[in-house]
N, C-alpha and C positions, 0 to 999 in steps of 0.2 A: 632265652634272651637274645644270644643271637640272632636264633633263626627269625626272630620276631623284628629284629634291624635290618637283616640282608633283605625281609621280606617289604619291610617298608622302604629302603634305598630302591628296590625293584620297582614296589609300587609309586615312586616319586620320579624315576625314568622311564618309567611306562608315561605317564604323565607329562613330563616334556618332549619323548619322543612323538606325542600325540599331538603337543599343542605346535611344535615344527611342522609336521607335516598340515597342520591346518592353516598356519602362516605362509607354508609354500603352496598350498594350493591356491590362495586368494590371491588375481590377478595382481601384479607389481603395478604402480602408483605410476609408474614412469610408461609402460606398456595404453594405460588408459590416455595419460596425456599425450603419445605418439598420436595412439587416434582418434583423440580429440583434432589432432592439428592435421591429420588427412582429411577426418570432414569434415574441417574446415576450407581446406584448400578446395575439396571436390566441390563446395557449395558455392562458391566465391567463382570458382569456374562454370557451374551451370548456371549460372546467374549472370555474369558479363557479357556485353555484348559482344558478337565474336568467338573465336576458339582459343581456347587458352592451354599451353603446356606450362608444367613449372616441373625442376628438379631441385630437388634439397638433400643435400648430405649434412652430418653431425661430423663434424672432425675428430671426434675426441673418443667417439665408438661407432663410428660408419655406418649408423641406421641411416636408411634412408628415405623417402617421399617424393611422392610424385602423381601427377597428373598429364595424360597424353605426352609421356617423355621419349617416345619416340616417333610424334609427328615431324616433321620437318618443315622448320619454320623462316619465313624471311626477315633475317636480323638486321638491318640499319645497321650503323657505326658498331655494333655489337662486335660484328666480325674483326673489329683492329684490333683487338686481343690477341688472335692468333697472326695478325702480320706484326704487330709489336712482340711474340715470342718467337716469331722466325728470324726476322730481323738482330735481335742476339742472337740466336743460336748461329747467326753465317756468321756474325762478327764474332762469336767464339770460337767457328771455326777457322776463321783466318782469310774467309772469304770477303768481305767485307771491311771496315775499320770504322766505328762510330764519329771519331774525329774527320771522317773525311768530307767535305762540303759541297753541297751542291746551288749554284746560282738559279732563282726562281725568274723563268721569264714568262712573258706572255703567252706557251704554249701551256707553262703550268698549270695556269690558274680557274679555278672550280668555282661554280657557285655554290650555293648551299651556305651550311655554315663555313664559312671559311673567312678568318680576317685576312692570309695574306696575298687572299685573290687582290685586294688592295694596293697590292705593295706595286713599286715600279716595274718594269720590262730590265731587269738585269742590275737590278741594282741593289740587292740583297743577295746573298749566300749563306747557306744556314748547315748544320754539320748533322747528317743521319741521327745524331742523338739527341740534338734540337729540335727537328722534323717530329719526332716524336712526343716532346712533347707538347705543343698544340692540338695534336692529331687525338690524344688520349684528354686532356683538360678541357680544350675545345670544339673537337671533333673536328677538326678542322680540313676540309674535304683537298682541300691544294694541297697542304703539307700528304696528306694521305696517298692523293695519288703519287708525291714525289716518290714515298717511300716505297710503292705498289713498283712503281719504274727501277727502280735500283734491288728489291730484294726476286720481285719477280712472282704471282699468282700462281705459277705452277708449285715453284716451291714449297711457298706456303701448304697450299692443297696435298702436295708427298708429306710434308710433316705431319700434319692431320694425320692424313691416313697410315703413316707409321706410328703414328704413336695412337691407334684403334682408335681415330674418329672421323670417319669414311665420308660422314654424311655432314662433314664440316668444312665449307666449300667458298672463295673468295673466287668468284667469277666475272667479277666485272669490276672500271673503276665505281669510283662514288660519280654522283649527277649524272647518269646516263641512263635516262630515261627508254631510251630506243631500245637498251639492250636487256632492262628491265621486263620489257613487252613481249621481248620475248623469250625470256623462262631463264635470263642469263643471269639470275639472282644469287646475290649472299645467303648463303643457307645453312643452318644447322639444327639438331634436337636439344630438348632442354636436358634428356641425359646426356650428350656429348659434350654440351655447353658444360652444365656443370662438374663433370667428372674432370673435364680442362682443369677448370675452377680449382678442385680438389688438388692435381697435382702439381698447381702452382703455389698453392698452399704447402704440401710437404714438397717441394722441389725437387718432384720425383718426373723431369722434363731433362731432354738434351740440353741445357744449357750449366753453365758454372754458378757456385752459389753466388758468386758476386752478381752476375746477368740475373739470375731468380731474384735476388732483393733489389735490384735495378727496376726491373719489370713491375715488382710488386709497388714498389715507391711509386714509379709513376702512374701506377692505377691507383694509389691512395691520392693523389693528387688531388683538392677540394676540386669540386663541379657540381652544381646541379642536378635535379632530378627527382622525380614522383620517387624513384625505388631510396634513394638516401634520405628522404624527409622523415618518416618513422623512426629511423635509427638514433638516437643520441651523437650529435657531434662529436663527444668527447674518444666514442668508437672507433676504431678505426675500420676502413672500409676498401678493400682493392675492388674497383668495379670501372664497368663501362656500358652506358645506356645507349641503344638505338631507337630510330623512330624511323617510321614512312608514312605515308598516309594510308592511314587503319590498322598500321603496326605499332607493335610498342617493344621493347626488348631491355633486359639487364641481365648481367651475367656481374656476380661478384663473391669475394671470401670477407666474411664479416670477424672481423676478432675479437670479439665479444668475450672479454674474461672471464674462463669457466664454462663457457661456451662457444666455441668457435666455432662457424658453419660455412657451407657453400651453397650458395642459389644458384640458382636462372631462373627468370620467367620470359614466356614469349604470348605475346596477344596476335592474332590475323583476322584479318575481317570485321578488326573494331570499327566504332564512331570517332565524333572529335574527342570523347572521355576514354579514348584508348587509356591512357598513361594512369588513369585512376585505377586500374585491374590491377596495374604494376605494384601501383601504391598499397593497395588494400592487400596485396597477396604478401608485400614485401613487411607491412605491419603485422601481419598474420603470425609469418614467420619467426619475426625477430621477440615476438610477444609470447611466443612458446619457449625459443631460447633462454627467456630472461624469466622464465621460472625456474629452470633448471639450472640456468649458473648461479654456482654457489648454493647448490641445496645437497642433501646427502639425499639416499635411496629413499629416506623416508621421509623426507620432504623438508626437513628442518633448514634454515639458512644459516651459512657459519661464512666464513673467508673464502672464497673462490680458490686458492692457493691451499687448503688445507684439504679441499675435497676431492679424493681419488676417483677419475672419473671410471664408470661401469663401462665395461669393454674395453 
């Protein structure tokens, strides 16, 4: 009688040991949906007009995606990013002081977007941490180059490339066409871009957590743009889009509850529907995100907050 129990407890673990490894060999649900959302991006890219890089990180388990992420791309306004984290990082270190103001006169003034090309010959002063924000909300090409004058291109470009993003380059000001002509372009990759992204996300960057949520606040700042139309308002979004003609660019951390992620995309050698590649990549994205927030491994949907994320 025993031997006839231990014989069937054995033959009932033989049986679950079996039907385990048969559930661990069937591809995981989350593994098909990653690449679902590669060929998606791949197609989206062979299909625009143009050359397209994107980088995507997952916050929450560091998988990542990607298309041409280490071409190197000419970013528009993209690049304020990295002089709005230099720009704290001197005023945390003592080099600088955000409070301190500088008067806008007629040598300042940029065209482009810029409201306070406007303003009078001396008759406005605005404080490094005001300059900023136009620069990030508006893209505002005077306040930009104010702040290009006071924190200084090179420096920028040594923080980049100390903190291993070499190929992430502020070489000229904004509206200067002449020097555009010749190769003195804003530059970087959509992994560069994004891995930025990423560490301003975990504030894993030279600056103080108060500068990190400083920073991050003024990239959630409402703006426009093809790459924030897909997202739900209600999301929050640190981003900043650039354009040129036939470029299109975004660089942002979406915080997507239960999902949190980091983009870039970069277009060159678009048409006038540049900024549609942005959109469609940027819908792409956030529309794989938002299966996965708030679902468990096996696809069911519970509270965002109760589901421990994989990795």
């Amino acid at each position: 009688m025993i031997a006839s129990r231990q014989i069937q407890t054995l033959a009932v673990a033989a049986l679950v040991v079996a039907g385990l490894a048969v559930v661990r060999a069937q591809p995981p649900a989350r593994v098909q949906l990653a690449a679902k959302l590669q060929t998606e991006l791949e197609r989206l890219s062979a299909s625009a007009p143009g050359v397209v890089g994107v980088g995507v990180v997952d916050l929450s388990s560091g998988e990542r995606w990607s298309v041409n992420e280490a071409l190197v791309f000419a970013q528009g306004s993209a690049i304020k990013i990295p002089l709005l984290i230099e720009l704290f990082r001197r005023a945390d270190a003592g080099e600088v002081t955000l409070t301190e103001r500088k008067t806008l006169t007629a040598a300042d003034r940029t065209g482009g977007s810029s409201l306070l090309q406007h303003f009078s010959d001396g008759g406005s002063a605005f404080s490094l941490h005001d300059l900023a924000v136009p620069m990030i909300v508006q893209s505002d090409n005077t306040a930009t180059n104010m702040l290009i004058d006071v924190v200084g291109m090179e420096r920028v470009n040594r923080t980049m490339a100390s903190l291993g993003f070499p190929q992430t380059k502020l070489q000229r000001k904004m509206i200067q066409p002449a020097a555009s002509a010749r190769g003195e372009e804003n530059v970087s990759t959509a992994r560069e871009a994004v891995d930025l992204m990423v560490r301003l996300a975990r504030c894993d960057l030279p600056l103080t957590p108060a500068s990190c949520t400083e920073v991050r606040r003024l990239l959630e700042l409402p703006k426009g743009g093809e790459f924030r139309q897909p997202i739900p308002a209600a999301v929050r979004v640190a981003w900043k889009p650039g354009g040129l003609e036939g470029v299109s660019t975004a660089w942002g951390v979406v915080a997507l509850p239960g999902a949190p992620y980091a983009v870039a995309v970069m277009v060159n050698y678009g048409n006038a529907q540049v900024g549609e590649t942005v959109r469609a990549v940027s819908a792409a994205v956030f529309q794989h995100f938002a299966l996965v927030a708030g679902a468990t491994p096996f696809g069911t949907r519970v509270d965002p907050a109760l589901v421990k994320k994989i990795g």
